[in-house]
N, C-alpha and C positions, 0 to 999 in steps of 0.2 A: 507536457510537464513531467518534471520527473520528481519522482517522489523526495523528499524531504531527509537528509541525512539525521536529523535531529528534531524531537517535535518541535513547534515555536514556542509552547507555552512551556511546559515543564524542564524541556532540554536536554529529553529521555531519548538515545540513541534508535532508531526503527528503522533503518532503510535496508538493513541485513536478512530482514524479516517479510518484505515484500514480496519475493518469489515465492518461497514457502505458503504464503498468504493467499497468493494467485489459483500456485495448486492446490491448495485446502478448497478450495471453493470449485475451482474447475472439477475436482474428484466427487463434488456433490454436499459437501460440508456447508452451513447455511454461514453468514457473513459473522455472528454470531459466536459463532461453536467453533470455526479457525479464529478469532482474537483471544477466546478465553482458551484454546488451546497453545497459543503460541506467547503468552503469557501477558498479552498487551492487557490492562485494567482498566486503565485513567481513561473519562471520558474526553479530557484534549487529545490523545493519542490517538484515540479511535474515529475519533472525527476527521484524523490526517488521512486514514487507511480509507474510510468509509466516503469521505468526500474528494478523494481524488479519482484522477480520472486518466488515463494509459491515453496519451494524445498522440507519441513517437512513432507509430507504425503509418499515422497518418499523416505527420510531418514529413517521414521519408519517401514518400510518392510523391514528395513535390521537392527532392535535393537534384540541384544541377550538379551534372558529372563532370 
């Protein structure tokens, strides 16, 4: 799945912020401390970040060439 250009509920712009998002966490940053840093609040927003899930890298080991 690929993340969401817009939340569903509120219709707050967020898909800009996903990488950013990745690397805040991959650099050790807890899940946390990258949303309130990267400005997201609203708890529907953060349930888009928090409940999605990077499914693409495992779609493409199954794309016929």
């Amino acid at each position: 799945m690929i993340i969401p250009i817009r939340c569903f509920s509120c219709g707050k712009p967020f898909a800009h912020l996903y990488e950013k998002y990745k690397n805040l966490v991959k650099d050790g940053k807890t899940q946390k401390e990258a949303l309130d840093e990267l400005g997201i609040t609203r708890m529907c927003c953060r349930a888009q970040f928090l409940g999605h899930s990077d499914v693409l890298p495992l779609i493409n080991k199954f794309k016929k060439y």
